[in-house]
GUZA-921081 format. One record per residue: chain; residue number from 1; x, y, z of N, C-alpha, C in turn; residue in one letter. Coordinates in steps of 0.001 Angstrom, whole numbers, plus 500000, padded with zeros to 6 digits. Example, Ala and Ser with C-alpha at 12.3 -4.5 7.8 and 13.67 -1.06 7.14 Angstrom:
% GUZA-921081
<"A"; 1; <513190; 494310; 507800>; <512300; 495500; 507800>; <513200; 496700; 507800>; "a">;
<"A"; 2; <512850; 497750; 507080>; <513670; 498940; 507140>; <512900; 500030; 507870>; "s">;
***
This chain:
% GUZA-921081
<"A"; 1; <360898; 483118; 631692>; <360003; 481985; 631591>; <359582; 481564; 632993>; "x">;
<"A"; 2; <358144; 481288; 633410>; <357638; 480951; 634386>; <358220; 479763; 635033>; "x">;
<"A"; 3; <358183; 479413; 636228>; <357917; 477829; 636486>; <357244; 477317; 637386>; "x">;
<"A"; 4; <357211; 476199; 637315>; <355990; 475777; 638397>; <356841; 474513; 639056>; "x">;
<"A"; 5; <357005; 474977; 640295>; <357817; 474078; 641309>; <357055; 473305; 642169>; "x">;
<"A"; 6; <357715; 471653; 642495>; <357294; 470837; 643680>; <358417; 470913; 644660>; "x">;
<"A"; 7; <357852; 471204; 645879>; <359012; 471006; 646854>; <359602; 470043; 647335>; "x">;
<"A"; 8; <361264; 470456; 647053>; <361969; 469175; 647408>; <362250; 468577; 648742>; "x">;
<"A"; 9; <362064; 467533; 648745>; <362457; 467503; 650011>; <363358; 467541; 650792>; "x">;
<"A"; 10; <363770; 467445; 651877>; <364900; 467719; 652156>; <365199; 466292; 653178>; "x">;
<"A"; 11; <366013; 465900; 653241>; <365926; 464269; 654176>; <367109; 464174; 655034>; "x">;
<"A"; 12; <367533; 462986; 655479>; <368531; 463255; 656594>; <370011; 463436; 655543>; "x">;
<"A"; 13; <369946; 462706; 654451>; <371282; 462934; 653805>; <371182; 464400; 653024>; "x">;
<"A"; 14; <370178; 465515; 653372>; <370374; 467026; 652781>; <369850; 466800; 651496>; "x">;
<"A"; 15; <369599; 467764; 650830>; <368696; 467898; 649595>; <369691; 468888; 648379>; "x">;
<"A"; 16; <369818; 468708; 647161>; <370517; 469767; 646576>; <369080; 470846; 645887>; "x">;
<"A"; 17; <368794; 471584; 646041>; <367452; 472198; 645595>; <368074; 472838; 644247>; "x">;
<"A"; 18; <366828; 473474; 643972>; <367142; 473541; 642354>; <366565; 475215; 642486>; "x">;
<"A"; 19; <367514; 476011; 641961>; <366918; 477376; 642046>; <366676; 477761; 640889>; "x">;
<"A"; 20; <365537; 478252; 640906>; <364629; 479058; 639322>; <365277; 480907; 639800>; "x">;
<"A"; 21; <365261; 481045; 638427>; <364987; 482472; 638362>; <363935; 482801; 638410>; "x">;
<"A"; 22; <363399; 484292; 639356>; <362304; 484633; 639440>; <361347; 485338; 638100>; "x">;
<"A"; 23; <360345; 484893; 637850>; <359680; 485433; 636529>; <357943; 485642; 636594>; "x">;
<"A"; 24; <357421; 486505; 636108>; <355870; 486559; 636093>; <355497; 485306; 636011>; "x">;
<"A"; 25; <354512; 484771; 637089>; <353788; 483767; 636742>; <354643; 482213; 637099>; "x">;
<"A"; 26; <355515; 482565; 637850>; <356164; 481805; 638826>; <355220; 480651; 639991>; "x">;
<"A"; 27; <354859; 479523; 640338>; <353873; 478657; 640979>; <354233; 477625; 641805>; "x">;
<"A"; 28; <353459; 477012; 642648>; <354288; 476097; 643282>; <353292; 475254; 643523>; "x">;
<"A"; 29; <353521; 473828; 643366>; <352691; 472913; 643286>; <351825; 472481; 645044>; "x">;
<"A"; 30; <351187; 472248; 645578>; <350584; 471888; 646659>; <351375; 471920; 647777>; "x">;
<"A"; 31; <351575; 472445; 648569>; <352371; 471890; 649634>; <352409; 471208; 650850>; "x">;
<"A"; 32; <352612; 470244; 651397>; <352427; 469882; 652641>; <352767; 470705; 653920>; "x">;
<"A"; 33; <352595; 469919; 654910>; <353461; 470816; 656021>; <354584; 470653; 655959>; "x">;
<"A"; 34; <355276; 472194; 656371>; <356203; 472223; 656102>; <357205; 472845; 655138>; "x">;
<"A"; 35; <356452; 473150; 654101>; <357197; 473230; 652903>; <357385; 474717; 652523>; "x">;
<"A"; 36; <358287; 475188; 652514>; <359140; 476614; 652061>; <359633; 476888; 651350>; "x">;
<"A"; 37; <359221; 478416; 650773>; <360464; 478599; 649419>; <362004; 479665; 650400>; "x">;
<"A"; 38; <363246; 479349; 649745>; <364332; 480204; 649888>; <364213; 481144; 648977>; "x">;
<"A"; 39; <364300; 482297; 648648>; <364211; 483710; 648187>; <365324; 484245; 648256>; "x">;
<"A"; 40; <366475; 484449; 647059>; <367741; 484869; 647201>; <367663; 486053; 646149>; "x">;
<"A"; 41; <367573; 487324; 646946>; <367843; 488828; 646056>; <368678; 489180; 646354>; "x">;
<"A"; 42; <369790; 489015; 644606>; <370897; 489565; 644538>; <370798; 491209; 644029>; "x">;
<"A"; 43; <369936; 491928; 643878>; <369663; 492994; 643653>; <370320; 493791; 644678>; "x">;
<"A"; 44; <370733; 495577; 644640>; <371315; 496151; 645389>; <370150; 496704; 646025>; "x">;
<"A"; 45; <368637; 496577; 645728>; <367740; 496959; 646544>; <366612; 496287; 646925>; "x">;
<"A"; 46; <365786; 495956; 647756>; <364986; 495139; 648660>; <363951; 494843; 647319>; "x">;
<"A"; 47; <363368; 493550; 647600>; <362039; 494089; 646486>; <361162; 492591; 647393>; "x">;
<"A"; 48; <360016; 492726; 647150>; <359014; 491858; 647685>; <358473; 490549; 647155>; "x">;
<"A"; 49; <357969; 489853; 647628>; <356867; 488318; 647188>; <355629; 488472; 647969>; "x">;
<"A"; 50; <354770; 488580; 646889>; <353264; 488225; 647479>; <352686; 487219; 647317>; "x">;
<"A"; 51; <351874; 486493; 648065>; <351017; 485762; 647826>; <349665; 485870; 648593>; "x">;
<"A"; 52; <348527; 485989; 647668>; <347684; 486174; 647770>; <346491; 485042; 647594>; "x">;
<"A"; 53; <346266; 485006; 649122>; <345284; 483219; 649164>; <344131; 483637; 648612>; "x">;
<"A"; 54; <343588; 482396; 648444>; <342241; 482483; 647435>; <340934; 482718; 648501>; "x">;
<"A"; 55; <340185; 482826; 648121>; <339082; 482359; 648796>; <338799; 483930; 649874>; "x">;
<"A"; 56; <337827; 483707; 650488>; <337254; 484777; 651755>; <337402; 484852; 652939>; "x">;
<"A"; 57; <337384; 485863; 653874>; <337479; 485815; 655144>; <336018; 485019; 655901>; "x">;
<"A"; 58; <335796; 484845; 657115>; <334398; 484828; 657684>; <333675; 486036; 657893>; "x">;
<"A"; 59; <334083; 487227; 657394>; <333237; 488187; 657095>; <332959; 488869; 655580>; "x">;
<"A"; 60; <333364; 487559; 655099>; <332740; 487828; 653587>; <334612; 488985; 651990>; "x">;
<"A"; 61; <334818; 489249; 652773>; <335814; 490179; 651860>; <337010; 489295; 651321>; "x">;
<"A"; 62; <337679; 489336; 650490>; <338646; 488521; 650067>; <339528; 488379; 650559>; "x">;
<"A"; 63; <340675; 487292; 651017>; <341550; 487736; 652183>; <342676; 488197; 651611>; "x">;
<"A"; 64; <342816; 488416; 652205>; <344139; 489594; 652233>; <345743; 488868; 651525>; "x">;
<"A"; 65; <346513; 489896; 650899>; <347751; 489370; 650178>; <348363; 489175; 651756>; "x">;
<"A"; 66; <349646; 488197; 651651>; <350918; 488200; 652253>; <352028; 488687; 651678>; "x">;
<"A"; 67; <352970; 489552; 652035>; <353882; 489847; 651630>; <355145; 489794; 652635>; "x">;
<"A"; 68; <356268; 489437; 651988>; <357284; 489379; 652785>; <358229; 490377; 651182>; "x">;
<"A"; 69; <359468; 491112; 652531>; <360465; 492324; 651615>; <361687; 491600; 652298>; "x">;
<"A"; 70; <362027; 491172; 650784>; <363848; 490462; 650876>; <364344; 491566; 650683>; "x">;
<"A"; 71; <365439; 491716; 651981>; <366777; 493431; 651660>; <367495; 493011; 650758>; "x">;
<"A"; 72; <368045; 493812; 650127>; <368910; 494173; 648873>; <370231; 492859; 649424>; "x">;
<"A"; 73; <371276; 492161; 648461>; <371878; 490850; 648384>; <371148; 490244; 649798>; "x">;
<"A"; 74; <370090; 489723; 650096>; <369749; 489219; 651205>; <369261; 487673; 650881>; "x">;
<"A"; 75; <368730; 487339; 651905>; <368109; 486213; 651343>; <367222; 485576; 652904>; "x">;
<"A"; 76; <366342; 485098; 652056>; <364640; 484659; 653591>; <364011; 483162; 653104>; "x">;
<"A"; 77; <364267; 482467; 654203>; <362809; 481627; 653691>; <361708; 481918; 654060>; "x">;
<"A"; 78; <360605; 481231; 653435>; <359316; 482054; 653296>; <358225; 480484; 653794>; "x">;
<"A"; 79; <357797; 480367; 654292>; <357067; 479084; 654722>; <355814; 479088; 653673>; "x">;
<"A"; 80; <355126; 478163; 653040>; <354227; 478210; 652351>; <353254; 477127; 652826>; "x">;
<"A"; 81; <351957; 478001; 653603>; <351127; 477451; 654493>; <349809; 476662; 652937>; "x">;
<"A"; 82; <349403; 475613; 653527>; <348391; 475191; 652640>; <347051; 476171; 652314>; "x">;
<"A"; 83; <346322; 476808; 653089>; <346175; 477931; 653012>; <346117; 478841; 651608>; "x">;
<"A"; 84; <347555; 478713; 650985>; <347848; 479783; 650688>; <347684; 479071; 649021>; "x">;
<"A"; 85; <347203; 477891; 649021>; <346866; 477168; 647743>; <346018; 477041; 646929>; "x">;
<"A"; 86; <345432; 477525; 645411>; <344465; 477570; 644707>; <343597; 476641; 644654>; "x">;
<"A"; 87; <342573; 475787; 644975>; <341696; 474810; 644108>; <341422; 475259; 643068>; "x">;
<"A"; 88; <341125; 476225; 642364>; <340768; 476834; 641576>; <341881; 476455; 640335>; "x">;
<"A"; 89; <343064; 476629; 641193>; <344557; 476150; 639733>; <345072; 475053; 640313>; "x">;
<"A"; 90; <344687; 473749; 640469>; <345389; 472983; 640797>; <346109; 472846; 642235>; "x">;
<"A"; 91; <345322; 473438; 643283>; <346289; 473761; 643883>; <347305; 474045; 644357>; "x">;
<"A"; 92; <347615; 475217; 643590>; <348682; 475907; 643055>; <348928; 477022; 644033>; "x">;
<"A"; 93; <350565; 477257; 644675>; <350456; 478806; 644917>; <351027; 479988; 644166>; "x">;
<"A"; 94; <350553; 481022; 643687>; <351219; 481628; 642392>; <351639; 482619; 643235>; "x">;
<"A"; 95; <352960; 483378; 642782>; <353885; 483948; 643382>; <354029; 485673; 642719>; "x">;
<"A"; 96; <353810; 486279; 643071>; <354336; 487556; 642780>; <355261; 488610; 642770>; "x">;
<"A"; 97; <356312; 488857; 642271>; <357807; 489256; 642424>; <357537; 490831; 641949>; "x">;
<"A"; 98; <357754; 491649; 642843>; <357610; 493374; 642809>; <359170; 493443; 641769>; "x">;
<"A"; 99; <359866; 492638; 641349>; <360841; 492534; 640301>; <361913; 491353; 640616>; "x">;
<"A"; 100; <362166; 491406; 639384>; <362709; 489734; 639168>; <364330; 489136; 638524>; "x">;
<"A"; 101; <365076; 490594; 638399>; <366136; 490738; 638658>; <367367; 490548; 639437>; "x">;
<"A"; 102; <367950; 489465; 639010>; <368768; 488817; 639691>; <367913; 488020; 641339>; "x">;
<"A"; 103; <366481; 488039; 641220>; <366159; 487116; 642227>; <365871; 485648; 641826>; "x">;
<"A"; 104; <366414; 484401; 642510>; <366404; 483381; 642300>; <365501; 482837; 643699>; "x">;
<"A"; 105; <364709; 481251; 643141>; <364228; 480804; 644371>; <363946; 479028; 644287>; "x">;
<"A"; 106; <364215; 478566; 645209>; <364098; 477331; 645190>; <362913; 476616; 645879>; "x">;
<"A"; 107; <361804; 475999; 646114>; <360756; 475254; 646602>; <361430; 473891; 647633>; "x">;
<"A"; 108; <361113; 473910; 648810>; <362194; 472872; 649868>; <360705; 472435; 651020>; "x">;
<"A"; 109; <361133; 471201; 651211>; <360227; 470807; 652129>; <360564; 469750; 653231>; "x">;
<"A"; 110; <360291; 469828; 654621>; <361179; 469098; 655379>; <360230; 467747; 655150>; "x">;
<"A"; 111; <361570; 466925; 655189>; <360953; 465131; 654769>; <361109; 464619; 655710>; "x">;
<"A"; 112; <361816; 464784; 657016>; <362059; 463881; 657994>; <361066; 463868; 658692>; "x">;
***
């Protein structure tokens, strides 16, 4: 089952974040500055997150995916630039998991 995350914040007394399992169609609500997902693959082999911003370059072509490759039991945060947010869905960023097996992820955002 999908979900669609707001990032928590994180403040001077620490934040407990809430980790989703990774699933098709996984989203994250607007983000400010600042705001990052943690990416924990417990898998014995690396697998990826894309996100792919909306909209065009200044030479007209669509821009380009981002991808970051979490190693096998590893784990990355991933910064999620505004940028990288739909108008189109709410300004939404939708997430893409090359597999979703035993990867979990939480949405965190610095509040201080």
């Amino acid at each position: 089952m999908s979900t669609i995350a707001t990032p928590k914040a994180i403040t001077a007394d620490g934040v407990s974040a809430t980790y989703n399992p990774a699933a098709a169609g996984d989203k994250v609500t607007a983000p400010d500055k600042g705001a990052f997902l943690t990416v924990k693959n417990g898998a014995g082999a690396s697998m990826t997150l894309t996100i792919t911003p909306p909209g065009k370059t200044p030479y007209g072509v669509a821009n380009p995916p981002k991808v970051w490759t979490i190693p096998a039991t590893g784990e990355m945060d991933i910064p999620l630039l505004p940028a990288y947010a739909d108008p189109a869905d709410s300004s939404r960023i939708s997430l893409a998991w090359s597999s979703t097996t035993t990867v979990t992820w939480a949405a965190k955002q610095n509040g201080i």
